[in-house]
mmCIF file of the N, C-alpha and C atoms, coordinates in Angstrom:
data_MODEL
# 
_entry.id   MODEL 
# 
loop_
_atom_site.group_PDB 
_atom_site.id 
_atom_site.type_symbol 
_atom_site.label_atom_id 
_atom_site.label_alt_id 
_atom_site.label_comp_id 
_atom_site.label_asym_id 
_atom_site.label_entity_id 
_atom_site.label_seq_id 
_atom_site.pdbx_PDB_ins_code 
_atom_site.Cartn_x 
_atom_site.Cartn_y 
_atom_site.Cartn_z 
_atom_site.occupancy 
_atom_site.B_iso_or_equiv 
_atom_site.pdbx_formal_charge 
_atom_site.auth_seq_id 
_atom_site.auth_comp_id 
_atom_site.auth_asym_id 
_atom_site.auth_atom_id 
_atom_site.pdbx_PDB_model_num 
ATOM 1   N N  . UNK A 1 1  ? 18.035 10.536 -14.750 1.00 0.00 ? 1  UNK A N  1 
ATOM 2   C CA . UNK A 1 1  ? 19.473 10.368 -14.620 1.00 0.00 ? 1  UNK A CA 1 
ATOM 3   C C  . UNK A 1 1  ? 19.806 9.073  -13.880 1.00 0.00 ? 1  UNK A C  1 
ATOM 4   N N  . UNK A 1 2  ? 18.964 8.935  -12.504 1.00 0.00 ? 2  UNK A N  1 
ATOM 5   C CA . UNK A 1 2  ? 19.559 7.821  -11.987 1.00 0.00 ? 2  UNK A CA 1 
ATOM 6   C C  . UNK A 1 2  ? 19.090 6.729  -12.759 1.00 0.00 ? 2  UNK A C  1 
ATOM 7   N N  . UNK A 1 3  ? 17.723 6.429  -13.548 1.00 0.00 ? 3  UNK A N  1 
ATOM 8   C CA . UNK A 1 3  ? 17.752 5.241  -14.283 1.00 0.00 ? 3  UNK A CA 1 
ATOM 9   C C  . UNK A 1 3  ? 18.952 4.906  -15.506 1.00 0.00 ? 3  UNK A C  1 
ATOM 10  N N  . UNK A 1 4  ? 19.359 6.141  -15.800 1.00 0.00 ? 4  UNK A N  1 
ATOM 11  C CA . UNK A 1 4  ? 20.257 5.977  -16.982 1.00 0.00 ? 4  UNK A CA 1 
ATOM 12  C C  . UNK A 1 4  ? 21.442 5.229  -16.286 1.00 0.00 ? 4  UNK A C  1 
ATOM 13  N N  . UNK A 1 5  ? 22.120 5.468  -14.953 1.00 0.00 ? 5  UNK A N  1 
ATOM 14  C CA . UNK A 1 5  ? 23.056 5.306  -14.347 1.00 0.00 ? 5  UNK A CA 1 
ATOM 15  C C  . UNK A 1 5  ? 22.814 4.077  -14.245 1.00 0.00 ? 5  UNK A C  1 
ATOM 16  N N  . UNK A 1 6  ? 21.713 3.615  -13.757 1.00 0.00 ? 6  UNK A N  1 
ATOM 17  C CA . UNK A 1 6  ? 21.370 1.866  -13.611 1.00 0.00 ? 6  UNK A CA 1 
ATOM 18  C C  . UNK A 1 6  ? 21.685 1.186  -14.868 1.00 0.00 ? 6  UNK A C  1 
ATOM 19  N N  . UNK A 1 7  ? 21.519 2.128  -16.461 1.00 0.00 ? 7  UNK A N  1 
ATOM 20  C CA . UNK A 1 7  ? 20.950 1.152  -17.567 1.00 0.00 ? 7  UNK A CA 1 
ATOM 21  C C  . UNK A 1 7  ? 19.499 0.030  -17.589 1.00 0.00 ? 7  UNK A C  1 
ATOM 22  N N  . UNK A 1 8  ? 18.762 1.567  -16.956 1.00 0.00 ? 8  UNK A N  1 
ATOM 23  C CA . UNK A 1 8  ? 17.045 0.640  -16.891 1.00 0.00 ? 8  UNK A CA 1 
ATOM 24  C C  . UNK A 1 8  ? 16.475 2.166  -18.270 1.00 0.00 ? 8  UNK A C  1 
ATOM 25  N N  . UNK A 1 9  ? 15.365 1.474  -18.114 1.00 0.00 ? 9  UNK A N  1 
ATOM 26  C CA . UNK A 1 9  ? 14.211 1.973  -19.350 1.00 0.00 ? 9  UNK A CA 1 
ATOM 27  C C  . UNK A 1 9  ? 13.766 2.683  -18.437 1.00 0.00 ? 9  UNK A C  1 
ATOM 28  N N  . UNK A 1 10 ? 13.247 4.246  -18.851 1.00 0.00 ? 10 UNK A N  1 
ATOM 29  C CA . UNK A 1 10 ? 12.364 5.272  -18.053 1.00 0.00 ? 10 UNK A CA 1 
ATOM 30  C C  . UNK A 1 10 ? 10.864 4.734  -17.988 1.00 0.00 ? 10 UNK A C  1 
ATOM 31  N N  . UNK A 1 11 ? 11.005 3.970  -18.847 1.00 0.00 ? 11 UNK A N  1 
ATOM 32  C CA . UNK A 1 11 ? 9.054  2.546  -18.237 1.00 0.00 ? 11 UNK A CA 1 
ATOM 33  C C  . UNK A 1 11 ? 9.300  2.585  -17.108 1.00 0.00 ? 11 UNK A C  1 
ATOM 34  N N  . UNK A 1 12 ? 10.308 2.166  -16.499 1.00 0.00 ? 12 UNK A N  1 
ATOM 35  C CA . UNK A 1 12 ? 10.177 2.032  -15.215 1.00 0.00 ? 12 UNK A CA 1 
ATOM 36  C C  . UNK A 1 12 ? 10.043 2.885  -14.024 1.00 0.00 ? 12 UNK A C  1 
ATOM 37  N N  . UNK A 1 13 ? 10.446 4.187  -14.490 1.00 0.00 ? 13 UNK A N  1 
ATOM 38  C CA . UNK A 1 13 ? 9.391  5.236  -13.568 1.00 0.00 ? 13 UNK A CA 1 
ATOM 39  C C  . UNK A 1 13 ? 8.111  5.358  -13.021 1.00 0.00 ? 13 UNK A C  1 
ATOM 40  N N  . UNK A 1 14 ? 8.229  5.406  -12.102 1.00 0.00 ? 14 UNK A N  1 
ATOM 41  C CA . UNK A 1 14 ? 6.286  5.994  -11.545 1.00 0.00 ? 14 UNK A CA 1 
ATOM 42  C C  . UNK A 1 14 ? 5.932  7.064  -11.126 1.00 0.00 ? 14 UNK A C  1 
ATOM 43  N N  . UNK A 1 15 ? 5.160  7.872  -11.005 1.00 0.00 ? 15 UNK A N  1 
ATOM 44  C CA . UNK A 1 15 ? 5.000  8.776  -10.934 1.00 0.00 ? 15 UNK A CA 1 
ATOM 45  C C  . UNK A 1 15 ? 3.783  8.548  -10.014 1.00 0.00 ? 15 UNK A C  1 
ATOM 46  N N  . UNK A 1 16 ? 3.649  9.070  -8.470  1.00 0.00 ? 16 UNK A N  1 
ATOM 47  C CA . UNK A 1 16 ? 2.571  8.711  -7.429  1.00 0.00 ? 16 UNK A CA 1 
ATOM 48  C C  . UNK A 1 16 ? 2.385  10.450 -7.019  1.00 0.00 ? 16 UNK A C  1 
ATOM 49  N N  . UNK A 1 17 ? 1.308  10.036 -5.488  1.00 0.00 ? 17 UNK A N  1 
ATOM 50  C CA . UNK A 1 17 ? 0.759  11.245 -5.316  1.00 0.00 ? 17 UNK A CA 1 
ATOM 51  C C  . UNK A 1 17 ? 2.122  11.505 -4.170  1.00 0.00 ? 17 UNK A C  1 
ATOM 52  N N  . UNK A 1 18 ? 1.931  13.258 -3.897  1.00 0.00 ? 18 UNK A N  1 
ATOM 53  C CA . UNK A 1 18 ? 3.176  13.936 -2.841  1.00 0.00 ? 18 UNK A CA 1 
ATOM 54  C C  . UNK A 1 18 ? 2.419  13.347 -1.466  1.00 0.00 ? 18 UNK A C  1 
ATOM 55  N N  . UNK A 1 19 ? 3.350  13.415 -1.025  1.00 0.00 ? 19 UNK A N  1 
ATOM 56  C CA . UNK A 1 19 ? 3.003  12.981 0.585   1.00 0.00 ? 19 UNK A CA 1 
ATOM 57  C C  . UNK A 1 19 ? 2.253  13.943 1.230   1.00 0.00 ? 19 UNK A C  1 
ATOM 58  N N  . UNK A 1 20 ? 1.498  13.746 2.590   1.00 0.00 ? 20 UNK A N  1 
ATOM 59  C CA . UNK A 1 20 ? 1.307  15.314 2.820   1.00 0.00 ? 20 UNK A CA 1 
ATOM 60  C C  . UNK A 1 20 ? 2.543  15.640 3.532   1.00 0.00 ? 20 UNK A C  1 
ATOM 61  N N  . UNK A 1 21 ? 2.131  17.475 3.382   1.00 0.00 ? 21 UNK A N  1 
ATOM 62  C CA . UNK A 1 21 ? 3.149  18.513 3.781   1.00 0.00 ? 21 UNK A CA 1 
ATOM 63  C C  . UNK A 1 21 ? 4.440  18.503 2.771   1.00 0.00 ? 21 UNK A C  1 
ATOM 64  N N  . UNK A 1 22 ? 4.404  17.834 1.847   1.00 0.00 ? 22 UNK A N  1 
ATOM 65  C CA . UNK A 1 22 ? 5.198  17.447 1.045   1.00 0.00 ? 22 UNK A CA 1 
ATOM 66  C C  . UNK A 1 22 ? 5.768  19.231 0.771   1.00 0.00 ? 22 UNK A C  1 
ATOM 67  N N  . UNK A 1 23 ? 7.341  19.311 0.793   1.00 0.00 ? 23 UNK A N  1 
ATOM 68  C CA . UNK A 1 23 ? 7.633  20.843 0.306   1.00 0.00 ? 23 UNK A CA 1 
ATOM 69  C C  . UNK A 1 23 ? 7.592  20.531 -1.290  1.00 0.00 ? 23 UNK A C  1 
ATOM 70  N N  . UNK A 1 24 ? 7.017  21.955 -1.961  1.00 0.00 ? 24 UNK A N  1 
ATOM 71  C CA . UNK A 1 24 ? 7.088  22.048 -3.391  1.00 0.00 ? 24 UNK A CA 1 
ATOM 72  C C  . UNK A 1 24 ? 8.398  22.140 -4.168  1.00 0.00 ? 24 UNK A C  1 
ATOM 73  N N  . UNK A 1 25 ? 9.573  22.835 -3.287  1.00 0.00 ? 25 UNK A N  1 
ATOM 74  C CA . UNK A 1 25 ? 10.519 22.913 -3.916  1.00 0.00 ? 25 UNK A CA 1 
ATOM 75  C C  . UNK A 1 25 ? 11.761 23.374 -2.549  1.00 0.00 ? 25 UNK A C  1 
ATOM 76  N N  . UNK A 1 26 ? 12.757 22.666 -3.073  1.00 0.00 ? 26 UNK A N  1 
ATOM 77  C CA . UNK A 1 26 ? 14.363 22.620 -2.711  1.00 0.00 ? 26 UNK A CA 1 
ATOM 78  C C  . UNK A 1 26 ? 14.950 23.572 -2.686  1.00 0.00 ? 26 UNK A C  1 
ATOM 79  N N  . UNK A 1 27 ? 15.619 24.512 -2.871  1.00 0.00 ? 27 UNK A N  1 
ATOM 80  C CA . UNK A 1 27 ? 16.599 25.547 -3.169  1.00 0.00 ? 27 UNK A CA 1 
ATOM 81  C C  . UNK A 1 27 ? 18.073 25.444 -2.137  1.00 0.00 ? 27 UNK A C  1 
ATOM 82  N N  . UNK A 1 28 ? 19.056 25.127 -2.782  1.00 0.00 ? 28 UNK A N  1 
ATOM 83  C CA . UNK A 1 28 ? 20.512 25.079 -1.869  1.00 0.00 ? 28 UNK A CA 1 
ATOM 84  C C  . UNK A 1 28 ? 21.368 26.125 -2.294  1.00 0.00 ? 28 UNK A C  1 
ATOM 85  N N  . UNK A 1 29 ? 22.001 26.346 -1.354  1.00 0.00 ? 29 UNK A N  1 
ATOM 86  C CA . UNK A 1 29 ? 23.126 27.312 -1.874  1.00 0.00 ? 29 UNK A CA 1 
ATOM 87  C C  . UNK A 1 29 ? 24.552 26.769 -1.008  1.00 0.00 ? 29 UNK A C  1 
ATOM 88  N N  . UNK A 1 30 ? 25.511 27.165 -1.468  1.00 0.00 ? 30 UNK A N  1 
ATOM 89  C CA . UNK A 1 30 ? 26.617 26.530 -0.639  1.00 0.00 ? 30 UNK A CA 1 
ATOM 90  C C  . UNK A 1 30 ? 27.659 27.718 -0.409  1.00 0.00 ? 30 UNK A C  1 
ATOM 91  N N  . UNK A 1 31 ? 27.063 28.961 -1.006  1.00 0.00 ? 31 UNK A N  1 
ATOM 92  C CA . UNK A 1 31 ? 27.979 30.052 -1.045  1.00 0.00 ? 31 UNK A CA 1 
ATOM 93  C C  . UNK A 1 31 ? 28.784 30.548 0.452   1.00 0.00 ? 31 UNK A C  1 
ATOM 94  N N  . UNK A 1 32 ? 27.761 30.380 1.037   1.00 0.00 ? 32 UNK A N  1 
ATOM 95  C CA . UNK A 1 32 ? 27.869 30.927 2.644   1.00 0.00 ? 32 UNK A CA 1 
ATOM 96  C C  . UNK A 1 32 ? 29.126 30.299 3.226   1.00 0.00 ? 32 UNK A C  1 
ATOM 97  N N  . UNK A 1 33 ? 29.069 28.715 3.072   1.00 0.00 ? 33 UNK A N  1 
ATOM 98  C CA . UNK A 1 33 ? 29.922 27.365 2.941   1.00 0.00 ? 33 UNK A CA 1 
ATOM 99  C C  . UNK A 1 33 ? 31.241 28.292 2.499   1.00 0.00 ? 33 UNK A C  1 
ATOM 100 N N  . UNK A 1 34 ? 30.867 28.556 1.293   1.00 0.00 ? 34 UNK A N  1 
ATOM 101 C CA . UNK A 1 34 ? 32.326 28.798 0.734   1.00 0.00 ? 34 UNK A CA 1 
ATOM 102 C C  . UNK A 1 34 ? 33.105 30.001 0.730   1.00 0.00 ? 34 UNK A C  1 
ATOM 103 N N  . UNK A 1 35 ? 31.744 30.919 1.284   1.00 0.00 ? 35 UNK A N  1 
ATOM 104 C CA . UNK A 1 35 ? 32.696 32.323 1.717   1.00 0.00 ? 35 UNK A CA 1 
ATOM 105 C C  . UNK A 1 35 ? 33.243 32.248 3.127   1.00 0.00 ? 35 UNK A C  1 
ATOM 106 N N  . UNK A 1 36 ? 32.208 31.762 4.172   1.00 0.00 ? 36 UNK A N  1 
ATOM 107 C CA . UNK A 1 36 ? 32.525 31.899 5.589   1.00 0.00 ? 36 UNK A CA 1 
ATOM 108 C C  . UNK A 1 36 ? 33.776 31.204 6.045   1.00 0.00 ? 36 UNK A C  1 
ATOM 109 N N  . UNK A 1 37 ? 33.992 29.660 5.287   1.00 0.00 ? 37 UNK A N  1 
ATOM 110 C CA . UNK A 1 37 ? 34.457 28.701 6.248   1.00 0.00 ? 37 UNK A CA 1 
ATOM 111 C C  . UNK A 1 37 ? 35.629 28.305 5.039   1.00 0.00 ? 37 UNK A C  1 
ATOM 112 N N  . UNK A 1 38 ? 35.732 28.342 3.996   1.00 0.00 ? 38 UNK A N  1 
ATOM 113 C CA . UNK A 1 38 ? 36.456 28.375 2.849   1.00 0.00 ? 38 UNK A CA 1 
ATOM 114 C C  . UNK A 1 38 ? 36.233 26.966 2.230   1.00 0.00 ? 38 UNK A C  1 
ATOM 115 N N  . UNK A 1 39 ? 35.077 26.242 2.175   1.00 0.00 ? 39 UNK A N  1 
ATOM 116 C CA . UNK A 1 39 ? 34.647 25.029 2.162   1.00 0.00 ? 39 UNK A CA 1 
ATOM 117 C C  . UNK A 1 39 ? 34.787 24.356 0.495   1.00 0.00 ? 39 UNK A C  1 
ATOM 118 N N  . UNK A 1 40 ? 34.778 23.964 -0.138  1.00 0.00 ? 40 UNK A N  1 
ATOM 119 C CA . UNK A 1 40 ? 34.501 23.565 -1.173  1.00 0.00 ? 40 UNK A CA 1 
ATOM 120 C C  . UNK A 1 40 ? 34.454 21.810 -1.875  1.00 0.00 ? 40 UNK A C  1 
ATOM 121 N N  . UNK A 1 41 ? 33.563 21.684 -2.340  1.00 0.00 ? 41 UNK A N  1 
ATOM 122 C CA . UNK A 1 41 ? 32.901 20.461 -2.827  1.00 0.00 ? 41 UNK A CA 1 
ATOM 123 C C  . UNK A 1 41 ? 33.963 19.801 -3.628  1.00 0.00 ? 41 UNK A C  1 
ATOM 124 N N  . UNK A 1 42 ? 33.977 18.281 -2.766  1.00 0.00 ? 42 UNK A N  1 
ATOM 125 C CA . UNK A 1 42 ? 35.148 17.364 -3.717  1.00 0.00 ? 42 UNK A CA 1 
ATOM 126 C C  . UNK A 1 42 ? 34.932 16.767 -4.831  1.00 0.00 ? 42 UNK A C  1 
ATOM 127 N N  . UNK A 1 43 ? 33.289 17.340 -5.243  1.00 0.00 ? 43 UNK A N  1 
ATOM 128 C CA . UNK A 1 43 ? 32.557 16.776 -6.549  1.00 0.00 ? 43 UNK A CA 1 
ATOM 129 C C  . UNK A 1 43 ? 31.699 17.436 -6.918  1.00 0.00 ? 43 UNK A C  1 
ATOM 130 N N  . UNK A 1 44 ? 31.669 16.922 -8.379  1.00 0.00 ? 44 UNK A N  1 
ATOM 131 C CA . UNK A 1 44 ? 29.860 17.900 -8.595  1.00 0.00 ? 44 UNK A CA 1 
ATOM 132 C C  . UNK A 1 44 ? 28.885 17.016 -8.701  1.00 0.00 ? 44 UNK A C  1 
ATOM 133 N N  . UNK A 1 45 ? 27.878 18.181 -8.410  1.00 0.00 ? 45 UNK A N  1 
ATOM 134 C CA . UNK A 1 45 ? 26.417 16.698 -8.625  1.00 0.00 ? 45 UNK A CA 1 
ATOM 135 C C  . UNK A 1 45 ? 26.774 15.939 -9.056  1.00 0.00 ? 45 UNK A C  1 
ATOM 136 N N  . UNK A 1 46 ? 26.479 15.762 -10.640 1.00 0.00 ? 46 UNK A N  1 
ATOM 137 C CA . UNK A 1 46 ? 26.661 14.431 -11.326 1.00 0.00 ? 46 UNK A CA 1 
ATOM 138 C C  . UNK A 1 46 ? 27.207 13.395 -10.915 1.00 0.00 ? 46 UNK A C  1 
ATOM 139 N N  . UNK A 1 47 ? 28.519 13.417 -10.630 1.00 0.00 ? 47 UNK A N  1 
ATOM 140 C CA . UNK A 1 47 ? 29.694 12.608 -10.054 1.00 0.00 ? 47 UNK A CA 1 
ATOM 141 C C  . UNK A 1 47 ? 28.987 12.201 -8.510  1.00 0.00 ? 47 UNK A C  1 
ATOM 142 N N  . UNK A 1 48 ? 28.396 13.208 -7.825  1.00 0.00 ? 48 UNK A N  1 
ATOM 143 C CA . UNK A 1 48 ? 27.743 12.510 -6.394  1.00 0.00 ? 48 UNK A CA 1 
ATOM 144 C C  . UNK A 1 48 ? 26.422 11.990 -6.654  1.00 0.00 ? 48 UNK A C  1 
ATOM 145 N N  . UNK A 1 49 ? 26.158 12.091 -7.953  1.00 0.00 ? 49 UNK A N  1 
ATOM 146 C CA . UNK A 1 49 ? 24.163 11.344 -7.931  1.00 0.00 ? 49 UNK A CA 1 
ATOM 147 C C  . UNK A 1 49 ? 24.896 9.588  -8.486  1.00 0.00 ? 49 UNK A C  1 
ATOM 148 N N  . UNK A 1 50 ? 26.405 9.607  -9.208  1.00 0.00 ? 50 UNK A N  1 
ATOM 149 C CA . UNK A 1 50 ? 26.672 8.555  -10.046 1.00 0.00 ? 50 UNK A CA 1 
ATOM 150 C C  . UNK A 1 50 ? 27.399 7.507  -8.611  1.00 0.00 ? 50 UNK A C  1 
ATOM 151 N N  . UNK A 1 51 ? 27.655 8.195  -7.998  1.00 0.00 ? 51 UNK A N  1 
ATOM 152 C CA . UNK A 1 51 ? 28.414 7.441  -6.437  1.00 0.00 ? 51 UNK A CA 1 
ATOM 153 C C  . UNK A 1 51 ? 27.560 7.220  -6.010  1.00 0.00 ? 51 UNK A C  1 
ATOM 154 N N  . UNK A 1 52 ? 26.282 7.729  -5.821  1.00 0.00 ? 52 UNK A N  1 
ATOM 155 C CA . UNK A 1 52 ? 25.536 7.117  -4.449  1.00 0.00 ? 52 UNK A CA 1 
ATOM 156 C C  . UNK A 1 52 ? 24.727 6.395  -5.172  1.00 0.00 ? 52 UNK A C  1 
ATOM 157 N N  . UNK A 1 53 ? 24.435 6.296  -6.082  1.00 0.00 ? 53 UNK A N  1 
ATOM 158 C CA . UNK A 1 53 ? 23.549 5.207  -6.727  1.00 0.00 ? 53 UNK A CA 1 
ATOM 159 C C  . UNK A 1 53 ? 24.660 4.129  -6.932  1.00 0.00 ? 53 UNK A C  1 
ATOM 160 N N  . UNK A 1 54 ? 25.468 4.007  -7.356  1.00 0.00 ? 54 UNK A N  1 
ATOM 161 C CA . UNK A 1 54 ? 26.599 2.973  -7.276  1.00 0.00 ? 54 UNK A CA 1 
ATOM 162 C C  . UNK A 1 54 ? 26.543 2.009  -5.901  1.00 0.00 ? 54 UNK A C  1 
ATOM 163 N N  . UNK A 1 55 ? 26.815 3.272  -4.853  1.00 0.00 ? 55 UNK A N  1 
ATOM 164 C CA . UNK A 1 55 ? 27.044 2.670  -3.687  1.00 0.00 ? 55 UNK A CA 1 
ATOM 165 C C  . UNK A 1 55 ? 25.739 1.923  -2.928  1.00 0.00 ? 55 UNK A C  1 
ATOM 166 N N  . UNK A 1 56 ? 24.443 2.518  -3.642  1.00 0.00 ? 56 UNK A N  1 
ATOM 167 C CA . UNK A 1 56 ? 23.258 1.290  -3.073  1.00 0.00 ? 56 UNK A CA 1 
ATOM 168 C C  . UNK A 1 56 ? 23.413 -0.101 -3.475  1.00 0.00 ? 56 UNK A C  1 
ATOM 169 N N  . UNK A 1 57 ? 23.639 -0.161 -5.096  1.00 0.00 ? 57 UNK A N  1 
ATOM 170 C CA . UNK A 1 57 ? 23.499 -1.012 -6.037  1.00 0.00 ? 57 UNK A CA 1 
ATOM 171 C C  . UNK A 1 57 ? 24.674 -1.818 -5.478  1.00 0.00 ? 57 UNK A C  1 
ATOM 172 N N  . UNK A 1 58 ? 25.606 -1.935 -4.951  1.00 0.00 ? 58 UNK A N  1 
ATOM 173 C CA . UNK A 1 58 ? 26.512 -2.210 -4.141  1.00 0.00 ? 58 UNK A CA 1 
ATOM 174 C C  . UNK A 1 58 ? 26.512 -2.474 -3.022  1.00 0.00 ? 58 UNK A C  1 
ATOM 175 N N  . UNK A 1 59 ? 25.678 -2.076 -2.184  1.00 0.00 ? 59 UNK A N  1 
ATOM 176 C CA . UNK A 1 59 ? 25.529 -2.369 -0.991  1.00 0.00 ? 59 UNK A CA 1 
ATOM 177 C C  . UNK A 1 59 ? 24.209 -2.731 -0.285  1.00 0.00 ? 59 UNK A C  1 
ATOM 178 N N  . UNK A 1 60 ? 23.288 -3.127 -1.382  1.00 0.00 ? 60 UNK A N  1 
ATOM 179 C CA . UNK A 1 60 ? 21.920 -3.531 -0.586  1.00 0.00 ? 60 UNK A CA 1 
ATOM 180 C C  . UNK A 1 60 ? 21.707 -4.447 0.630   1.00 0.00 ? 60 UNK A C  1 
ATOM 181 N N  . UNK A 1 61 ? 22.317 -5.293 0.815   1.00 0.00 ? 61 UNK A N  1 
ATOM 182 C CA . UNK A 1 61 ? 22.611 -6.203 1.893   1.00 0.00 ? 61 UNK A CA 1 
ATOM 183 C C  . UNK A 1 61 ? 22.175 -4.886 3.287   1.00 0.00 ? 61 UNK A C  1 
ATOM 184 N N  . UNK A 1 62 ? 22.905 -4.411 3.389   1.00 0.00 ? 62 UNK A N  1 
ATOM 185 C CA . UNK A 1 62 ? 22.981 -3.272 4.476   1.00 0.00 ? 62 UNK A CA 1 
ATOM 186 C C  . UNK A 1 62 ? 21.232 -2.145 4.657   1.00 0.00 ? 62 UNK A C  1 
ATOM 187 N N  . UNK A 1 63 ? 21.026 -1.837 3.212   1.00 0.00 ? 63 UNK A N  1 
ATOM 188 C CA . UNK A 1 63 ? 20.098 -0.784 3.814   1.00 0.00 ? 63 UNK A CA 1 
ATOM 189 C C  . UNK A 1 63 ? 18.207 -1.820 3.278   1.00 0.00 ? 63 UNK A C  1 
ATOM 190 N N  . UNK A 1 64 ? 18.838 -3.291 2.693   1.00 0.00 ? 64 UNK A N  1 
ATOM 191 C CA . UNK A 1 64 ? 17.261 -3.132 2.191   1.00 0.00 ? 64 UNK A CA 1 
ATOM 192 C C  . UNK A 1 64 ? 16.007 -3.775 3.324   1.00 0.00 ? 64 UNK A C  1 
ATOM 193 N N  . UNK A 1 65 ? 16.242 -4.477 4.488   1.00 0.00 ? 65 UNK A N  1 
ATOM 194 C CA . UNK A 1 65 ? 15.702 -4.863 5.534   1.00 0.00 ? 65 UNK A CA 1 
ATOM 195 C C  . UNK A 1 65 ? 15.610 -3.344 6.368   1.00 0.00 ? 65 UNK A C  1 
ATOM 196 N N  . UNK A 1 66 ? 16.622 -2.406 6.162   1.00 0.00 ? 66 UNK A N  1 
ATOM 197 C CA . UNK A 1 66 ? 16.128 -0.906 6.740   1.00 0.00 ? 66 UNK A CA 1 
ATOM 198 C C  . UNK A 1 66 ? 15.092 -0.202 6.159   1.00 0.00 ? 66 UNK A C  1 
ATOM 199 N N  . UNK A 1 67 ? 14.899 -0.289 4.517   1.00 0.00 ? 67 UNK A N  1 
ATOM 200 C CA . UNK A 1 67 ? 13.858 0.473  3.692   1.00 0.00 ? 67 UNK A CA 1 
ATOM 201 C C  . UNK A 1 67 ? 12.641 -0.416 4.274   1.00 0.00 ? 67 UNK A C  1 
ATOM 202 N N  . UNK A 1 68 ? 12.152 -2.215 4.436   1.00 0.00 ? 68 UNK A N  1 
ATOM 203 C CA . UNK A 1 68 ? 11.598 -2.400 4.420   1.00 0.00 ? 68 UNK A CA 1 
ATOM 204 C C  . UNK A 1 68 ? 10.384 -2.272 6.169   1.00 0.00 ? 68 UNK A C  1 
ATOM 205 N N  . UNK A 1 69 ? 11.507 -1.784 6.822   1.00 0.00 ? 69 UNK A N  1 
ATOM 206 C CA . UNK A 1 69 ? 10.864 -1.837 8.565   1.00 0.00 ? 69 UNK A CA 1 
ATOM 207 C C  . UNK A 1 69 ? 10.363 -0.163 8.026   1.00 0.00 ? 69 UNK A C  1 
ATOM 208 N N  . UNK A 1 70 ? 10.894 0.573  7.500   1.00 0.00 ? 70 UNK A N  1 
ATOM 209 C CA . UNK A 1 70 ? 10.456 1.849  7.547   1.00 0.00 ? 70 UNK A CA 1 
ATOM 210 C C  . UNK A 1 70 ? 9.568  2.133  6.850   1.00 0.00 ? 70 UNK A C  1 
ATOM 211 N N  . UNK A 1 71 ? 9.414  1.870  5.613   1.00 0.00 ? 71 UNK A N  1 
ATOM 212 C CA . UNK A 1 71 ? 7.413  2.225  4.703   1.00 0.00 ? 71 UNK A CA 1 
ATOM 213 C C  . UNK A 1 71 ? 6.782  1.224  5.713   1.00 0.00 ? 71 UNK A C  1 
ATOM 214 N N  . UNK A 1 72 ? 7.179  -0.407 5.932   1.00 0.00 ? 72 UNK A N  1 
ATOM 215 C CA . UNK A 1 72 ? 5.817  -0.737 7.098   1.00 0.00 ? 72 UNK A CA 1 
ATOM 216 C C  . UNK A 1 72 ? 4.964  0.015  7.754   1.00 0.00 ? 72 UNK A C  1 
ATOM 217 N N  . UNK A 1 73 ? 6.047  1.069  8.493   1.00 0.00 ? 73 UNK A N  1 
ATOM 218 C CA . UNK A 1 73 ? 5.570  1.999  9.465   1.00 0.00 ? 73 UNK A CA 1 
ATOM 219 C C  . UNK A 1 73 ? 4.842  3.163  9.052   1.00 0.00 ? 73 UNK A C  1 
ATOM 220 N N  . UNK A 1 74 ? 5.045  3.390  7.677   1.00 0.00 ? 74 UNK A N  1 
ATOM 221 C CA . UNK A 1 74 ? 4.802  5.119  7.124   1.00 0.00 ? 74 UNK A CA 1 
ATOM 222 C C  . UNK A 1 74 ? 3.207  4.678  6.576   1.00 0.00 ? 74 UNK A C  1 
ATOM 223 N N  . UNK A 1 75 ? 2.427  5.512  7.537   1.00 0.00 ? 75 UNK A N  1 
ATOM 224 C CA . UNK A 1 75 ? 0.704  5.526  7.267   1.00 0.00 ? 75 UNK A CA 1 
ATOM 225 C C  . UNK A 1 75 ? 0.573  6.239  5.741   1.00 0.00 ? 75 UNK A C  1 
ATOM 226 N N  . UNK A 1 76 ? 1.057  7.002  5.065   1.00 0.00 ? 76 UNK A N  1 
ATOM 227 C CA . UNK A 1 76 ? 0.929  7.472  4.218   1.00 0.00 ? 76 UNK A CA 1 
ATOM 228 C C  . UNK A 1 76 ? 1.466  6.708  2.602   1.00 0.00 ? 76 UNK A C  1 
ATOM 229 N N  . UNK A 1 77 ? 1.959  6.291  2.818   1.00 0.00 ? 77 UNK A N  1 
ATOM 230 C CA . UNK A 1 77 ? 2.870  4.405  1.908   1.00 0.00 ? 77 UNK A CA 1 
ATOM 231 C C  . UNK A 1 77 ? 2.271  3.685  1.975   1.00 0.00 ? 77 UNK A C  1 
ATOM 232 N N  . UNK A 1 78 ? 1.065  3.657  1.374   1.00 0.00 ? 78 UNK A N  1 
ATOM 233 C CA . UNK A 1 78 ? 0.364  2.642  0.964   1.00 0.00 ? 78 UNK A CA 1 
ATOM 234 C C  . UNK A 1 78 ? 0.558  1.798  -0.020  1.00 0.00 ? 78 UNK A C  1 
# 
C-alpha cells in the first residue's frame, strides 16, 4: 500500500530478517476507546497510512538526520 501511495514498483521491497524479540503479531482494538470515553476516529486506516506517508515525503528535512543517528546506534541494523 505504502509503495502504491509513493507510485514506486513493489521491486522495491525487501524483505530482511525480524529483529530479535521481534512480536509476531499486533492486534488493536479501539472498542474500549469507544465505549468508555465516547472516543471515535477522525479517519480510517487508509486515509491515516495515505497522510503519514504524505507527511514524510513532505517533510524529510526534519526526521532524516533523526533516522540516520538512530540505526548508527541499533547493534542489530546491520
Amino acid at each position: 500500500k505504502i509503495l502504491s501511495i509513493m507510485d514506486k514498483s513493489e521491486d522495491l521491497m525487501e524483505f530482511v530478517d525480524d529483529r530479535p524479540g521481534h512480536d509476531f503479531r499486533y492486534s488493536m482494538n479501539s472498542n474500549k476507546l469507544q465505549n468508555e470515553l465516547g472516543w471515535k476516529s477522525k479517519t480510517n486506516f487508509e486515509l491515516g497510512i495515505e497522510n503519514t506517508v504524505n507527511w514524510y515525503l513532505n517533510n524529510s528535512k526534519w526526521w532524516e538526520n533523526l533516522s540516520e543517528s538512530i540505526f548508527e546506534h541499533t547493534p542489530w541494523k546491520k
